[in-house]
Kinemage of the C-alpha trace (Angstrom):
@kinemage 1
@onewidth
@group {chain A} dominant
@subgroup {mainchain}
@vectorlist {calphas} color= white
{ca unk a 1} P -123.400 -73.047 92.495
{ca unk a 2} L -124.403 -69.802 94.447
{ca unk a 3} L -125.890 -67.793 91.584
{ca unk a 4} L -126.503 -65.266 94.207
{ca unk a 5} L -122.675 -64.815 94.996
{ca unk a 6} L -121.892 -65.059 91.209
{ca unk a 7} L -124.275 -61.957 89.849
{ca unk a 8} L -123.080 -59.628 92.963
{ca unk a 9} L -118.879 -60.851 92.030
{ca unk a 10} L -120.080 -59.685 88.638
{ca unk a 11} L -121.447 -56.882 89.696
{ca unk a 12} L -118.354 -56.019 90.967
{ca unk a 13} L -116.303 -56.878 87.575
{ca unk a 14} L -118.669 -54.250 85.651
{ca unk a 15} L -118.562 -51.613 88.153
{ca unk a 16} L -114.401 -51.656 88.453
{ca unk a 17} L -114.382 -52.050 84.871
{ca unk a 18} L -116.664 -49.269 84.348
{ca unk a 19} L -114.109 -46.968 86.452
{ca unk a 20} L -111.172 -48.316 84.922
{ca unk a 21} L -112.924 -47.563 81.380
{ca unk a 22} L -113.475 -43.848 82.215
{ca unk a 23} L -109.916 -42.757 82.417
{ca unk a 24} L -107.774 -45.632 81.301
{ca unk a 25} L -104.375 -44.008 81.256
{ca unk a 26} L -104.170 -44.144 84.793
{ca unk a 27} L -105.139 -47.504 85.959
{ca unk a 28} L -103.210 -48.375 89.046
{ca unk a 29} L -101.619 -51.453 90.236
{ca unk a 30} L -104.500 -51.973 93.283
{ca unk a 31} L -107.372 -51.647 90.246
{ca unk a 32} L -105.867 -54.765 88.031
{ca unk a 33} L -104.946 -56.877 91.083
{ca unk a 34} L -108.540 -56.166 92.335
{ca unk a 35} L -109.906 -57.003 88.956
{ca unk a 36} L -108.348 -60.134 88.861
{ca unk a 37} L -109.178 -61.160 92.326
{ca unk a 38} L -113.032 -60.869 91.211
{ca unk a 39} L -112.731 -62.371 87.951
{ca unk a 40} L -110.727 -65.220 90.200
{ca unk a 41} L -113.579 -65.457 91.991
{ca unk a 42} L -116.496 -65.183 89.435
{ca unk a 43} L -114.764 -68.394 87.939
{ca unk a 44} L -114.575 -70.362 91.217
{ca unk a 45} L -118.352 -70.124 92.005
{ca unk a 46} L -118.551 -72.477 88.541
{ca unk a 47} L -116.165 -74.937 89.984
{ca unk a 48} L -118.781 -75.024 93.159
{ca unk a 49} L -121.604 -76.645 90.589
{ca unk a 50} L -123.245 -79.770 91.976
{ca unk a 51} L -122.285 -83.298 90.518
{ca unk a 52} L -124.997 -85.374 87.725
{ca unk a 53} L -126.092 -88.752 89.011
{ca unk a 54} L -124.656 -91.724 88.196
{ca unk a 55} L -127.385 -92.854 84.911
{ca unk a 56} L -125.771 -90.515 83.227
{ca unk a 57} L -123.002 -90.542 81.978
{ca unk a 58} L -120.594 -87.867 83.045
{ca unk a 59} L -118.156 -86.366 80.425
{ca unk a 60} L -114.285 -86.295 82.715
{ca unk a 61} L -114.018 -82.952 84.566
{ca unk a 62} L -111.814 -80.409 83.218
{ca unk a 63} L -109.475 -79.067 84.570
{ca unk a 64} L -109.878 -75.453 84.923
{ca unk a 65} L -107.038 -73.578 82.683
{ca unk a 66} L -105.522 -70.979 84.345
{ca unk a 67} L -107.073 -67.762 82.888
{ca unk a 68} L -104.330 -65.174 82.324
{ca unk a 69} L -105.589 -61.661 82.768
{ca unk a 70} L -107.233 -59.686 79.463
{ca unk a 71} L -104.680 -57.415 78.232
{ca unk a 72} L -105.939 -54.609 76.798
{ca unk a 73} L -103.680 -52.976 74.252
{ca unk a 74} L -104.478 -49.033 73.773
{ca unk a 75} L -103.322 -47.650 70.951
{ca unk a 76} L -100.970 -44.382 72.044
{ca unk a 77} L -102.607 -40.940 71.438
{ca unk a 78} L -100.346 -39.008 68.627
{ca unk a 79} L -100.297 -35.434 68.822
{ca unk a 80} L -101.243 -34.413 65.125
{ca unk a 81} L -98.193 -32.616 64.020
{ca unk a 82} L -98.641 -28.763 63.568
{ca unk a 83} L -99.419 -27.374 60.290
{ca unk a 84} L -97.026 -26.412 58.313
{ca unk a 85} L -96.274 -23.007 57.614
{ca unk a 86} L -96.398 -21.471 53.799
{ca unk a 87} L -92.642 -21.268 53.296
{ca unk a 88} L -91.629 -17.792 51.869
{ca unk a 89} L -91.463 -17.247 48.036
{ca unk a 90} L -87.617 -16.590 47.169
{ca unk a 91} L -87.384 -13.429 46.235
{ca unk a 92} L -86.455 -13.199 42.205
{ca unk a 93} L -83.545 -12.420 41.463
{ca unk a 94} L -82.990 -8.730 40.140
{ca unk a 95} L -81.851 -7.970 36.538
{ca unk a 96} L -78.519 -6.936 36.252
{ca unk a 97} L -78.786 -3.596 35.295
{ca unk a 98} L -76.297 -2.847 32.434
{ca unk a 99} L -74.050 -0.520 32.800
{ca unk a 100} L -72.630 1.514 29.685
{ca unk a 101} L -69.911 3.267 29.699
{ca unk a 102} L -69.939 7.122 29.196
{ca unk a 103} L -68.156 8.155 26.100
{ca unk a 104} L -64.705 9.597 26.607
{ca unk a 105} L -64.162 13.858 27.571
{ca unk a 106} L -63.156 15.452 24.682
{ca unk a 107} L -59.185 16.500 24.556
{ca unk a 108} L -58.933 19.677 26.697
{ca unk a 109} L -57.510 22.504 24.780
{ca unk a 110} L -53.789 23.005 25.317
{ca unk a 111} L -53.238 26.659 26.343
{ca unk a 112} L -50.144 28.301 26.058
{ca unk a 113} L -48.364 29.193 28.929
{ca unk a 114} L -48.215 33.043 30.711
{ca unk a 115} L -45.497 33.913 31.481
{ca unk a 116} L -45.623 36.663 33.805
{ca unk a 117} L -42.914 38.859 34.651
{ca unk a 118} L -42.434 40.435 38.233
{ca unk a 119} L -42.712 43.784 39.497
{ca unk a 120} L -39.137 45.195 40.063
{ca unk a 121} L -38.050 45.196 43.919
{ca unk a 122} L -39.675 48.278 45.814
{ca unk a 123} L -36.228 49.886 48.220
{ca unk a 124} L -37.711 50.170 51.528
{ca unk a 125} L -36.059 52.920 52.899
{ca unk a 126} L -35.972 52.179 57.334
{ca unk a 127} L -37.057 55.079 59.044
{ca unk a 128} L -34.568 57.032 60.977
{ca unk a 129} L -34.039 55.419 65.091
{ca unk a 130} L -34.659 58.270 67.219
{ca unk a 131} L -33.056 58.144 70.198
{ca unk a 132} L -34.852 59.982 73.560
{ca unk a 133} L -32.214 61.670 75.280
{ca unk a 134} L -32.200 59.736 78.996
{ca unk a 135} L -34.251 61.026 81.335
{ca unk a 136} L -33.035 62.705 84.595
{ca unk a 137} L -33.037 60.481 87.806
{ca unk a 138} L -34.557 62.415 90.686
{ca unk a 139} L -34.067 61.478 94.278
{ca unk a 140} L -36.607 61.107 96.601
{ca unk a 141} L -36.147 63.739 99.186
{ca unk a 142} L -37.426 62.744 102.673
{ca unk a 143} L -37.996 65.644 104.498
{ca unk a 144} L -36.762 65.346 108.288
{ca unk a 145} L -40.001 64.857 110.629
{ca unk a 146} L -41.433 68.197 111.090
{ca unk a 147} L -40.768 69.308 115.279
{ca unk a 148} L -43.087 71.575 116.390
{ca unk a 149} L -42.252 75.185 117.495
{ca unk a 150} L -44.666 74.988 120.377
{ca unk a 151} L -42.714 72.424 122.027
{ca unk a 152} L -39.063 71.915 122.724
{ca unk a 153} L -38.448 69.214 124.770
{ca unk a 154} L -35.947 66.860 122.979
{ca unk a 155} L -37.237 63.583 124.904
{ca unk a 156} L -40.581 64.450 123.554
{ca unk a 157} L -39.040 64.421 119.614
{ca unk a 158} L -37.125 61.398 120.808
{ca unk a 159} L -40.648 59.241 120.855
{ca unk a 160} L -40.943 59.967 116.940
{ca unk a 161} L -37.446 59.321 115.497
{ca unk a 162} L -37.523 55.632 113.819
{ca unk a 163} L -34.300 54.123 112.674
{ca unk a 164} L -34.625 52.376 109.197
{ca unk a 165} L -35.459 48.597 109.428
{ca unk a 166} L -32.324 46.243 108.429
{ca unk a 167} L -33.429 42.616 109.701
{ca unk a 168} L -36.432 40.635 108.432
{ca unk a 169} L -38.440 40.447 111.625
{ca unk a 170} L -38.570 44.303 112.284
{ca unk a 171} L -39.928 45.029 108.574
{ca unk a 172} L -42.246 42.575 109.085
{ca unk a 173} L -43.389 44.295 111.995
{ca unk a 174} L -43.607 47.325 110.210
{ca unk a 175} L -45.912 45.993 107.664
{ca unk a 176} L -48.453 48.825 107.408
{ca unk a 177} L -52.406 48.382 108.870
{ca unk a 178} L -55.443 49.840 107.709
{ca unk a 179} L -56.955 50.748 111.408
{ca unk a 180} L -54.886 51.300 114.671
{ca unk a 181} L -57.883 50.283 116.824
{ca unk a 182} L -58.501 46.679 115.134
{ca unk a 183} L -54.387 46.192 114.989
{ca unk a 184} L -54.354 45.880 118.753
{ca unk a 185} L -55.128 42.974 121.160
{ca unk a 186} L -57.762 43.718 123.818
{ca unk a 187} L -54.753 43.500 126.637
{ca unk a 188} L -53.133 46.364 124.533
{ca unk a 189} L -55.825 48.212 124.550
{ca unk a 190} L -56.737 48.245 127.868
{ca unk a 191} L -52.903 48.509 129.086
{ca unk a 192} L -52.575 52.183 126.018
{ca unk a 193} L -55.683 53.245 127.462
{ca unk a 194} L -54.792 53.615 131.160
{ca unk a 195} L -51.048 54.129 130.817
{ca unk a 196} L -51.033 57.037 127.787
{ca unk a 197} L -54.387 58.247 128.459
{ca unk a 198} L -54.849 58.036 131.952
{ca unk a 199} L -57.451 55.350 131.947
{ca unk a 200} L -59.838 57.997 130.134
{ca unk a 201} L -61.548 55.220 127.437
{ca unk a 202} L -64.007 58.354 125.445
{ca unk a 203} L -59.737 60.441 125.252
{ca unk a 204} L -58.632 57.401 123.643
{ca unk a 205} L -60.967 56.191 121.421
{ca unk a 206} L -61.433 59.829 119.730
{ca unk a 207} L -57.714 59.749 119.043
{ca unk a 208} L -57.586 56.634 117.425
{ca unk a 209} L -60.351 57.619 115.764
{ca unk a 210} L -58.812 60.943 114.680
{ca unk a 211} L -55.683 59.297 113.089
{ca unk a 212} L -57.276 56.636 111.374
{ca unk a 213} L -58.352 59.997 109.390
{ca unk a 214} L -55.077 61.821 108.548
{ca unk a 215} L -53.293 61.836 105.614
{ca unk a 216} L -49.237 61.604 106.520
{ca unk a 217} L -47.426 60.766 109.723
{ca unk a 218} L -46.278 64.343 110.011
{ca unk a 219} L -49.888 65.219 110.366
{ca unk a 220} L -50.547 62.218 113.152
{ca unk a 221} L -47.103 63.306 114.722
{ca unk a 222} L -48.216 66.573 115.128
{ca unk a 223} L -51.879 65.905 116.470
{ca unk a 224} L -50.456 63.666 119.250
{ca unk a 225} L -47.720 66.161 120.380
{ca unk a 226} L -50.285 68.940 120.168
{ca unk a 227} L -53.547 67.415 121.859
{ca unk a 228} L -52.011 64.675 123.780
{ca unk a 229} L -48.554 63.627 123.842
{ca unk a 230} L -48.093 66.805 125.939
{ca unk a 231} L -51.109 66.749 128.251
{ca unk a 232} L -50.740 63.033 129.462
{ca unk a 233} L -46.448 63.296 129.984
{ca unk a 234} L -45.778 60.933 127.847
{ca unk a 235} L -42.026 61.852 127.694
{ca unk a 236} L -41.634 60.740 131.611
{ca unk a 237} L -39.349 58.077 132.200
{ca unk a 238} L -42.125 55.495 133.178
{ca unk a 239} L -44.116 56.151 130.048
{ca unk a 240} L -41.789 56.517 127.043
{ca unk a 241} L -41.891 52.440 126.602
{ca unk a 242} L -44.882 52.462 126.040
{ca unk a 243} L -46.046 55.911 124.180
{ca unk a 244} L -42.861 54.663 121.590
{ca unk a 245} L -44.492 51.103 120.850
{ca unk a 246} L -47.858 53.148 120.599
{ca unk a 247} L -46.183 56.042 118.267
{ca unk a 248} L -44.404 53.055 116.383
{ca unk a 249} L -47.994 51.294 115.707
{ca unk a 250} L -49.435 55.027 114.431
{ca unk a 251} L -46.574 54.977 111.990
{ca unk a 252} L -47.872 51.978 110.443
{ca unk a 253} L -51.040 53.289 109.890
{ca unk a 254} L -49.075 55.742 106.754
């Protein structure tokens, strides 16, 4: 027998065993098949003891029983159970309060009943329907366009002398305008300006400007024959065309 080899195999035992001891939930397969490899071999260094000699008598050998691994049983950890928590007094129950019943109202008096008698009917006398006597209808009198005495040249009149408009389109374009200037296109302009006015632009713009003032069409009418109706020609045969749609666009302005 080595006793050498058998105190460092049990050195081994106590130090795995020591391991396995500190945390013994979690002892792993390799620990317990290493433990019983060592504790294997601890008991095989016995079997390795030298024979007695022959004076004395031998007791038989045993044979070595197979020694099943310790199996240590460990007692589960129980989780103390929580305390338990006061339960809540029932509340008492509440007297019932007791109800008594108010005595009865006394008998209300019985009151005779008034009879009341109504006013006699009031005779609401209508007033009397006055009738106004119907008014007079006046006509409106349109005086003829005023001609002037200075001038009697019946082409000239001929520019201001408007029929009445009968079809949709021409009293639409007879729909009146608040400035003569601003009514016209910049072509238009230009075109009045040089045919009516003889391309003077300071003539024309001072007699827009003028009968954007006036009060009545007889007044305009009477401006432009006076000041320039007569001074540029407009009654010539290559101008009327054009001093009519010009005259026609004054009339709007009133």
């Amino acid at each position: 027998m080595d006793i050498q080899k058998s105190n460092n195999v049990l050195d081994k035992i106590n130090a795995l065993y020591k391991n396995i001891s500190s945390d013994p939930r979690n002892v792993s397969s390799i620990e317990r098949d290493l433990m019983r490899s060592y504790i294997q071999q601890f008991y095989e260094s016995f079997l390795e003891m030298p024979t007695v000699s022959a004076g004395v008598a031998q007791p038989p050998p045993v044979e070595p029983k197979a020694t099943e691994p310790r199996i240590t049983l460990r007692k589960p950890e129980t989780t103390p159970p929580p305390p338990l928590r006061p339960q809540p007094e029932p509340p008492k129950p509440e007297p019932t309060p007791v109800v008594v019943a108010p005595p009865p109202p006394p008998p209300a008096p019985v009151v005779p009943p008034v009879v009341v008698t109504p006013p006699p009917p009031v005779e609401v006398t209508p007033p009397p329907i006055v009738v106004a006597p119907p008014q007079p209808v006046f006509e409106a009198v349109v005086p003829p366009p005023t001609k002037v005495a200075a001038n009697n040249d019946p082409e000239l009149d001929e520019l201001f002398e408007f029929k009445s408009a009968t079809e949709l389109s021409e009293k639409l374009s007879e729909l009146p305008i608040t400035d003569i200037k601003k009514a016209m296109g910049l072509n238009e302009r230009i075109s009045t300006q040089n045919e009516l006015f003889g391309g003077d632009a300071s003539a024309f713009d001072a007699t827009v400007s003028t009968l954007n003032q006036l009060k009545n069409y007889n007044e305009a009418k009477d401006y432009l024959v006076r000041n320039v109706a007569v001074k540029y020609n407009w009654s010539s045969k290559g101008k009327k065309d054009k001093a009519k749609a010009f005259i026609k666009l004054v009339r709007r302005r009133y």
